[in-house]
N, C-alpha and C positions, 0 to 999 in steps of 0.2 A: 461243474464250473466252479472252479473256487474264485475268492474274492478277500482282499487286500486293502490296505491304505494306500492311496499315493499322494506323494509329496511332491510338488515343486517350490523352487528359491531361486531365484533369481538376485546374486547379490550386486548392490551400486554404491557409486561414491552418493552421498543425503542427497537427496528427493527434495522437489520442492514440497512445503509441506500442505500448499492449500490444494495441492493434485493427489498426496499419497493415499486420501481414502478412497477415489475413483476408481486411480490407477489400480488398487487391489481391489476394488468389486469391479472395475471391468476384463482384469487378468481373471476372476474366477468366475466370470459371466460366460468369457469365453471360452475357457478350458471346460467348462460343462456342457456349452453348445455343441465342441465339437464332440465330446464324448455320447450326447446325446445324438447325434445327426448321423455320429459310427453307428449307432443301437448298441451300445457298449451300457448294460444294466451299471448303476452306481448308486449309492447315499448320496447324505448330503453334504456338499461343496464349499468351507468355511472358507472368507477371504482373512488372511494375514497381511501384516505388513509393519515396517518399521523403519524410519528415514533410512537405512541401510539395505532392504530387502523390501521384495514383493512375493509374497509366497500365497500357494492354493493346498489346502490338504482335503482332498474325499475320500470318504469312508465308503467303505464294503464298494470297491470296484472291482468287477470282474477281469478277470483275467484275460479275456477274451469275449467277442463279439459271435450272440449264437451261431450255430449253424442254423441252414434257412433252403428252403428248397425252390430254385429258380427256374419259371415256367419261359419257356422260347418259342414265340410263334412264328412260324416260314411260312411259304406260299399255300394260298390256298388247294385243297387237294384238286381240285378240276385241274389246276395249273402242274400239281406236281408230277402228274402222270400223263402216260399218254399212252394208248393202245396197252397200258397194263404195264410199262417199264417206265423206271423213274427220269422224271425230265433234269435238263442241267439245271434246274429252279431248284428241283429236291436236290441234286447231287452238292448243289451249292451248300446249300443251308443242313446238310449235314456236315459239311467238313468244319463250316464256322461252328457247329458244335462240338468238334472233334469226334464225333460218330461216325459210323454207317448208315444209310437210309434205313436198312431195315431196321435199326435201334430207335426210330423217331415212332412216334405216338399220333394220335388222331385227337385233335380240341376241337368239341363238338361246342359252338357260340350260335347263338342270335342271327347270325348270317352265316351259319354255313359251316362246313368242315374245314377244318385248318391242317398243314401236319402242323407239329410240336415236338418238344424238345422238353424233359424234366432234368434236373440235376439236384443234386444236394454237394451246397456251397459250403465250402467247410468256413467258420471266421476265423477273422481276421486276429492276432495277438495283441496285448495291448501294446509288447513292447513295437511290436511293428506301428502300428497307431498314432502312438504320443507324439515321438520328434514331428510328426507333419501338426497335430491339435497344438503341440504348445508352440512352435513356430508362428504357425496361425493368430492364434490366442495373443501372442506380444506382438505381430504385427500391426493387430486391429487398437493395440490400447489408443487412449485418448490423450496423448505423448503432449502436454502445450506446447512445448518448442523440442526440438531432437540437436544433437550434437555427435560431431566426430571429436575422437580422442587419438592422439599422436599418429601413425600412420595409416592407420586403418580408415578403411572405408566404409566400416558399418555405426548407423549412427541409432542412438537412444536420445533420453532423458539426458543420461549421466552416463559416465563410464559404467561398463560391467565390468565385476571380477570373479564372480563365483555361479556354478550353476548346481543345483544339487535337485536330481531325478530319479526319486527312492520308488518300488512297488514295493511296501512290504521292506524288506531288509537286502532286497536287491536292485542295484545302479540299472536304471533303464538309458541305454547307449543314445546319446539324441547332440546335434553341435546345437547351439542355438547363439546368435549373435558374436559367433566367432570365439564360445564357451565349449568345453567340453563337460558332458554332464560327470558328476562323483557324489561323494556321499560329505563332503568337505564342507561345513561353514564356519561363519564366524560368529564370535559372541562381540560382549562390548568393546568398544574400539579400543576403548585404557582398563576398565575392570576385566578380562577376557581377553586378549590381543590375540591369544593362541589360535591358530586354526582346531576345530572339531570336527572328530570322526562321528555321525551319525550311525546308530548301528541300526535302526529302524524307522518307518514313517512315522509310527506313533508315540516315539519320543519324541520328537522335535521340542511342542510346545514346553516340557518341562527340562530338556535341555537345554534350551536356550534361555531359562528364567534363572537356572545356575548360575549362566555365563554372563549375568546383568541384563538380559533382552525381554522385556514384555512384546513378544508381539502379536498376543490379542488385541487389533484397535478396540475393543468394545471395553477387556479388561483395563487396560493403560489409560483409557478414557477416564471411565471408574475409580481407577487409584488417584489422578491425578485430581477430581473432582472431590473424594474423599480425603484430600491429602490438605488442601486448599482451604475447604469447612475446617478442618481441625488447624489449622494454623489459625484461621481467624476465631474460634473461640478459644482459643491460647492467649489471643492479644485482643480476647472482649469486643469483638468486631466480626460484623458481617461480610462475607463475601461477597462482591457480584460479578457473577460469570457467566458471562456471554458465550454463549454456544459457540458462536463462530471462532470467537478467541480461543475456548476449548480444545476447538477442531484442530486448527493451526499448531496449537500448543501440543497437543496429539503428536501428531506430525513432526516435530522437531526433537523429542527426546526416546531413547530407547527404555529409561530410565528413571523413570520423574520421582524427585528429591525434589520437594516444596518448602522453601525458603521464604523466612519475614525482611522485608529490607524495610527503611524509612526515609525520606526527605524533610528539609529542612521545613518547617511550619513557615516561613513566609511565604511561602510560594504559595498556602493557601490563600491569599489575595487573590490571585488569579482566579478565574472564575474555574470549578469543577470540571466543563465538560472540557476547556483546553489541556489540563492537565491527565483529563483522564484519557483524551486523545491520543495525548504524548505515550504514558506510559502503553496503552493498548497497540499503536500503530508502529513506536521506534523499540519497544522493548520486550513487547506480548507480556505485561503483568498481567495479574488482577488487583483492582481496586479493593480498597477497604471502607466501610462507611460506620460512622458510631452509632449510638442507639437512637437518636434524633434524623438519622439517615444522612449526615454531612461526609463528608469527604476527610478520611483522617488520613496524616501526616506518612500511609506506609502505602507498602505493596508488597504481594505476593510473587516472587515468581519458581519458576521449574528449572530447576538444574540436570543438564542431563548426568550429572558424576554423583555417589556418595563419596563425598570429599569424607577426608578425615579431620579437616578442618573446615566447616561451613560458615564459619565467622569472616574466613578470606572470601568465599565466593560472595558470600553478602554485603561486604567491602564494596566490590570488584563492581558489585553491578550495581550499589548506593555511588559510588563515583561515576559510572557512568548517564545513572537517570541524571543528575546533578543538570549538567548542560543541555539537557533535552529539557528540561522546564524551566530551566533559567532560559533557553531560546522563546517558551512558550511565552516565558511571563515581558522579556523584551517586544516580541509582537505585538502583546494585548497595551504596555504601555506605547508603543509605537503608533501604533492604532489610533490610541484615542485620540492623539495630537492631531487628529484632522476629523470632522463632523462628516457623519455619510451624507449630509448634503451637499458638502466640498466635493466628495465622493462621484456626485452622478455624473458631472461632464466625462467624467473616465470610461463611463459607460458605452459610449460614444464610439471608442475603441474598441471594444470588445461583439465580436458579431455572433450574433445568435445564431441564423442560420443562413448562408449567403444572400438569399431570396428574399428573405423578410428580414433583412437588417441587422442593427444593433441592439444589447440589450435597453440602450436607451430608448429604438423605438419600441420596442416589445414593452418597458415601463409606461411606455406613453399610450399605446394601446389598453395597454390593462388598465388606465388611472381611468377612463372613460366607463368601461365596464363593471367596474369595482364600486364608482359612485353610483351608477346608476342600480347596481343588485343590493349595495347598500341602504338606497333608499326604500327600496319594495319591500324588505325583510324588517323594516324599523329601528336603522343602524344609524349612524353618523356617517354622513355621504363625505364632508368633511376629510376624517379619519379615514375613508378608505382610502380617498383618493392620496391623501398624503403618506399613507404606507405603502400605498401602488408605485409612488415613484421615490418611497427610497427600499423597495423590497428587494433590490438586488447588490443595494448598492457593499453591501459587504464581502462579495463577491469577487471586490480587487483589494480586499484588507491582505497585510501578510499572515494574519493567522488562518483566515480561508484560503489563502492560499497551500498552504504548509498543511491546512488540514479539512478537506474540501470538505468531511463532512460534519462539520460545523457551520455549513453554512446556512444564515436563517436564526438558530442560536446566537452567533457574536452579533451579530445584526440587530438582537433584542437589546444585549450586553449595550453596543455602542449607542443606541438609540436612547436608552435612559440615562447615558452617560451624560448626551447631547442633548437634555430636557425633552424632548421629544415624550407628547402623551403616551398613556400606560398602555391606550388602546391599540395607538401606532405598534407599539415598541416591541406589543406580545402577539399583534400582527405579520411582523415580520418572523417572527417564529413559526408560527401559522399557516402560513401560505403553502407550507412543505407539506402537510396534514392532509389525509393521512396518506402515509407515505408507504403501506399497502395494506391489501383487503382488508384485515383486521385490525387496522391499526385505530385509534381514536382520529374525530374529526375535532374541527377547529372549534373553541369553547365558548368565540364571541365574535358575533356579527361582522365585525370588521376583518376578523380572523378568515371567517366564510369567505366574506368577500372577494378578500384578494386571492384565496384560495379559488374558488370558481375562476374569476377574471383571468387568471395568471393558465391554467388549465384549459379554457374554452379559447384562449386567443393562440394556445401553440396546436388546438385539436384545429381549427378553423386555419387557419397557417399554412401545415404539413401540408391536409387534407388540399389547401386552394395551388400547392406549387405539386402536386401531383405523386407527392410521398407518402402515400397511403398505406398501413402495415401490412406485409405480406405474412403468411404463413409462419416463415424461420424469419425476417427482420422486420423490427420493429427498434429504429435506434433511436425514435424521441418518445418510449415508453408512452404510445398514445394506449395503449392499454388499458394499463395501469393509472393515465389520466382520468380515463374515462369511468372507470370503478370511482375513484376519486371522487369525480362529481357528481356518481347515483349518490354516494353514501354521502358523501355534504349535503345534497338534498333530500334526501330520505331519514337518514338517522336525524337531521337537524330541523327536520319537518319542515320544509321552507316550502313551500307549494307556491313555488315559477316554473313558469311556461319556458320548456327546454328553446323550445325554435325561437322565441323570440329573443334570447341569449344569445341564440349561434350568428341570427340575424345580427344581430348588435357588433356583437365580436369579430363577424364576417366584414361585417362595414368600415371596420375600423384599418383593414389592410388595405394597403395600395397596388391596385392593377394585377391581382392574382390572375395567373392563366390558366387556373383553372375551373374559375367565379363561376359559371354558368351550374344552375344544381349544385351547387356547392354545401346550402344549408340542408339540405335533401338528404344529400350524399353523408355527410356526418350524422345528419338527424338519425337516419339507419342505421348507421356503422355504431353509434350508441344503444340503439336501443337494442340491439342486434346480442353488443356487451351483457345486455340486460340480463338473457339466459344464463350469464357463467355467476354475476349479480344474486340471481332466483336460486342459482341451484347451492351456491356456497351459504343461503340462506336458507335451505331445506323442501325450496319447493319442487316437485316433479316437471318435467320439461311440458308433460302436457297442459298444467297450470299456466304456464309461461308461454307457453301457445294460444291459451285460448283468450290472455289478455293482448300479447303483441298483435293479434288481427283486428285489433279496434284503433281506429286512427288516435292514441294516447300520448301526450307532449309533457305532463307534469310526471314526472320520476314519483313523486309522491303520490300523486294518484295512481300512478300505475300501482305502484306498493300497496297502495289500497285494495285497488282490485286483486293485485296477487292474494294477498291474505283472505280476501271475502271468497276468491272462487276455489281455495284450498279448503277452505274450512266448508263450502259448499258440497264439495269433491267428497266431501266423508259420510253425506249424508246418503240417507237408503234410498233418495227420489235420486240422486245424480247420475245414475246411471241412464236411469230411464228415460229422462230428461233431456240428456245429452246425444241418447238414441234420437229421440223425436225433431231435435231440434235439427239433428243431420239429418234426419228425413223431409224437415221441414226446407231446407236447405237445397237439400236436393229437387223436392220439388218446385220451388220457384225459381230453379236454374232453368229447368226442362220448358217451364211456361213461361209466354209474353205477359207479365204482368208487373201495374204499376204499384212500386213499390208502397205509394203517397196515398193510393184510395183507400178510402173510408167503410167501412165495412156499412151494409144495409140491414137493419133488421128486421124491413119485411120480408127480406129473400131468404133470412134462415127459417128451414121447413123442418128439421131433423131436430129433433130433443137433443140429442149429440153437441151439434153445433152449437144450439141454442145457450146450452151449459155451459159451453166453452169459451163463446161471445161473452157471455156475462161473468164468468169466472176471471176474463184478461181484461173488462171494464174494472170489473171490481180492482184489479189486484193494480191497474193504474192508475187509480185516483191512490192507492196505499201507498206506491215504491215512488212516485213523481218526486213527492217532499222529501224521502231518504234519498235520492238521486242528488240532489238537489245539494244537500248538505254530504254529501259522499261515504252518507252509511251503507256502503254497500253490502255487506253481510247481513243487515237485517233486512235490505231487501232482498237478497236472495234466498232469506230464511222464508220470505210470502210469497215468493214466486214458486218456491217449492211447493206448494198448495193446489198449484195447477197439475202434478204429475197426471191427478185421479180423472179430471176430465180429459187433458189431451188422449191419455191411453184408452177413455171411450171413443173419442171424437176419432181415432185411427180404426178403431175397432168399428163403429157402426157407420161412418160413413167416407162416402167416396167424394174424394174431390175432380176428379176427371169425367166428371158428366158432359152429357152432351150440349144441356142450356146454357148458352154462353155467360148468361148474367148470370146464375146460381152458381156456377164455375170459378168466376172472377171473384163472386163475392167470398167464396170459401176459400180461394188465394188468398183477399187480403184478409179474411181472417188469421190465417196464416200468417203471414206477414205479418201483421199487430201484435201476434203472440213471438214470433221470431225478434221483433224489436224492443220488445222487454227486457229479454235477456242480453241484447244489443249493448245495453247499455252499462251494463256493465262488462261484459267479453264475450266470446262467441263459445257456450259450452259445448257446441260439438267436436269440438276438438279434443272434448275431455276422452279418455281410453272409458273405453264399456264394458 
């Protein structure tokens, strides 16, 4: 069987570019799938691509699909004879073999004689193969919108113009989207125009780096990154590049030739993040920043041409930012001429969600919420409630609008504009915080605040008109809320009672129809989060199990216990422990008994028990006062102490006696020992 490179290309008029890294790892997702589902042996499967193309190249593919020996079962043999001549059963299911009876065989199974049928299937070629896998393969891509081109009725991305179907240094015959396959691409659209003859699969990549095309995304990513640092230490400046901006920036050049441009220094009046908006959203620069970290007066971007003259393109596009942050810097002074207090009747207009209103009332819900979590935590109830009702209000400025995501930022901006305290002003910044898993939480109580408040009134909301995340939708990021506010409580050590939050915030809507369990219903659906919370934090699912079966409401105490039963979990008694305690478990399921009795110690008769009695007296007057203060690792480090008696107390005696009071009483001994560990989680849940 020999074995080849194959190439596909698929060439288009440019790609959008926040799709083209998909689009080529879902083209070589798929072309591998089918090749793998042929049984067609291959290497591995590199995605290319380049706003002009989407290309797959795999190494060492066979040529063909083995051969394979294909077993056929027919009628049973009672069925297929009869007085010793083949019935029309046999005579059938030979012809569907194209045999003779006499050429069929005897499959001796489990149930009985079968006739049978062997053949050796010769495979399939690749060239036979491909047109149907890469047909397939660009059906399935993840196309955002599709488009018809002039009369045709086949629709893509983008126009196609080229297809190229190489094995090795021969055209595999295949049409694909009304293409005929050849060995014909294109290089760069101005350095290159010419059409190229490939004369093999394995040139491609460095023919096409001839004809100005990087279309290694990983390489072009690379250059572009390395091209970007070395402009910024040319002009004493740091870069900051944002991956996504990257990606994008990826995506739009075949070519990249990294250019210094500059704007005028007033515009640094403007505050940073409008300007750095501007250039990121209307032009795909990168920022520059000095050695203080400010914002200097340039920008980087990526040309897709080596001009011969790069002085003009750096022109071309310093004329063009020019209006883009002269728009920026009109907004911010437009702005300021009215106080986001002027601001909030506007809000009035604006509907959060049909059900629950305006974002005016959503402010008015949260200013309740925010003073009253304010106060518990040692905050300024004050401050919160006064950044509750203007935390949205920059939400009808025209620079949020123009650049949504600044909102929360200009809100801080206009807030100290408008005298408005420090607390409020960095508040409103805050509320956004954090804005995922690992992002930082808010740095000041007031920050907190309206962050929770603003987060528990849209989880209590959704949840009360019946929009609870499904599976694939979740369009008000109750998710994502919800992490939000373990990690505001937890990283920021605040130890409040979840329910009575949701309580609060549940009160504060009008005539949900779906109030009944309503705080129930989210209280689970949180804690529920809890597990993705644990495990993005390193705990095992079994940790996280054997705390969510304790009825636990404070996120920070849960966090408590996660870390005491983790660090329990490592110890050499956990195992055995965790044995006992499901056995313990188990047997008070099986028996009537009251959980509440009191153990008797004239009825312990057995040395066993007796040890055991006294070893869980003992070890509760120890862990009570650590309960208490919610050191739970160091009470689980003295409950570990018990392993040595419970593993007597299994060992030497029996709880299923026949006296009913010497019965009971070694139930609730049981039981007493089963509620030590109670209290802080249920270790039988741990893995043994």
């Amino acid at each position: 069987m020999a074995v080849n490179t194959l190439l596909i290309e698929l060439g288009v008029e440019e790609l959008p570019p926040g799709a083209l890294a998909n689009l080529a790892f879902a083209l070589r997702d798929g072309v591998a799938k089918g090749l793998d589902e042929a049984e067609i042996p291959h290497g591995t499967a590199h995605a290319l691509a380049s706003p002009r193309r989407l290309a797959v190249r795999i190494e060492a593919l066979a040529d063909k699909q083995p051969d394979r020996e294909v077993e056929k079962r027919g009628p049973a043999l009672a069925a297929a004879y009869k007085g010793g001549q083949p019935t029309k059963a046999a005579e059938g299911f030979a012809r569907s073999c194209g045999v003779t009876v006499d050429d069929l065989i005897h499959l001796e199974t489990d149930k009985g004689t079968w006739l049978g049928y062997r053949e050796r299937q010769q495979g399939d070629t690749v060239e036979t193969l491909l047109p149907a896998i890469v047909n397939a393969a660009i059906s399935a891509l993840p196309v955002p919108k599709n488009m018809r081109w002039g009369a045709s009725r086949i629709e893509f991305s983008r126009p196609v113009h080229w297809l190229v179907l190489l094995y090795g240094d021969q055209v595999v015959p295949a049409s694909v989207l009304g293409l005929e396959s050849g060995r014909t691409t294109q290089g760069h659209r101005f350095h290159a125009p010419a059409p190229i003859e490939l004369a093999h699969a394995d040139d491609y990549e460095s023919v096409l780096e001839n004809a100005y095309v990087l279309v290694s995304l990983e390489r072009r990513r690379e250059r572009i990154r390395e091209q970007v640092l070395a402009e910024a230490e040319v002009h004493d400046a740091q870069a900051v590049i944002d991956d996504d901006l990257l990606e994008e920036v990826n995506g739009l050049v075949e070519w990249p030739v990294a250019l210094t441009g500059s704007f005028d220094e007033r515009f640094l009046e403007v505050p940073a993040e409008c300007l750095i908006s501007s250039m990121k959203a209307n032009q795909k620069y990168f920022h520059l920043l000095d050695a203080d970290g400010k914002l200097k007066p340039q920008f980087i971007t990526l040309a897709n041409i080596d001009s011969e003259d790069p002085q003009q393109v750096i022109y071309g596009n310093e004329k063009v930012i020019r209006p883009r942050l002269a728009d920026a810097a009109f907004f911010f002074e437009t702005d300021r001429k009215k106080t986001l207090e002027a601001r909030r009747e506007s809000l009035a207009s604006v509907v959060f969600q049909r059900e629950l209103g305006s974002l005016a009332d959503k402010a008015a819900r949260s200013e309740v919420v925010a003073r009253f979590i304010a106060g518990k935590i040692g905050g300024d109830s004050q401050a919160a409630a006064r950044a509750a009702q203007l935390a949205k209000c920059d939400l009808v400025t025209e620079m949020v609008l123009e650049f949504p995501e600044l909102q929360g930022i200009m809100g801080t901006y206009y807030a100290r504009h408008d005298g408005e305290s420090e607390a409020v002003a960095e508040a409103i910044h805050e509320q956004y915080l954090p804005r995922f898993a690992s992002d930082g939480i808010p740095s000041t109580p007031t920050g907190m605040a309206i962050a929770l408040a603003d987060r528990l009134d849209t989880l209590t909301g959704i949840f009360g008109i019946g929009q609870r995340p499904t599976g694939a939708k979740d369009p008000f990021a109750l998710r994502r809320a919800t992490i939000g506010v373990l990690n505001i409580l937890i990283k920021g050590e605040l130890d409040l009672d979840l329910r009575e939050l949701l309580e609060l915030a549940a009160s504060q809507h009008r005539a949900l129809p779906k109030a009944d369990g309503l705080v129930d219903d989210v209280m689970a659906y949180m804690l529920d989060r809890f597990r993705a919370w644990a495990q993005d934090e390193g705990f095992p699912v079994d940790v996280y199990l054997a705390v969510r079966a304790r009825p636990v409401t404070r996120p920070l105490d849960f966090a408590r216990r996660l870390r005491a039963v983790h660090r329990f979990s490592q110890r050499e008694e956990a195992s055995s422990l965790a044995a006992a305690n499901k056995r313990v478990s188990n047997i008070l399921a099986k028996q009537a008994h009251d959980a509440g009795a009191n153990v008797d110690a004239k009825l312990l008769t057995e040395e066993a028990e007796i040890a055991l009695a006294n070893a869980v007296a003992d070890c509760r007057s120890q862990v009570d006062p650590l309960f208490r203060e919610a050191a739970y690792a160091e009470a689980l480090d003295i409950l570990a102490t018990l392993r040595a008696p419970v593993d007597r107390f299994f060992d030497e005696v029996m709880v299923a006696v026949e006296d009913d009071a010497v019965r009971t009483n070694r139930l609730a001994l049981l039981a007493s020992l089963q509620a030590l560990f109670l209290e802080v989680a249920d270790i039988s849940e741990l893995q043994q």
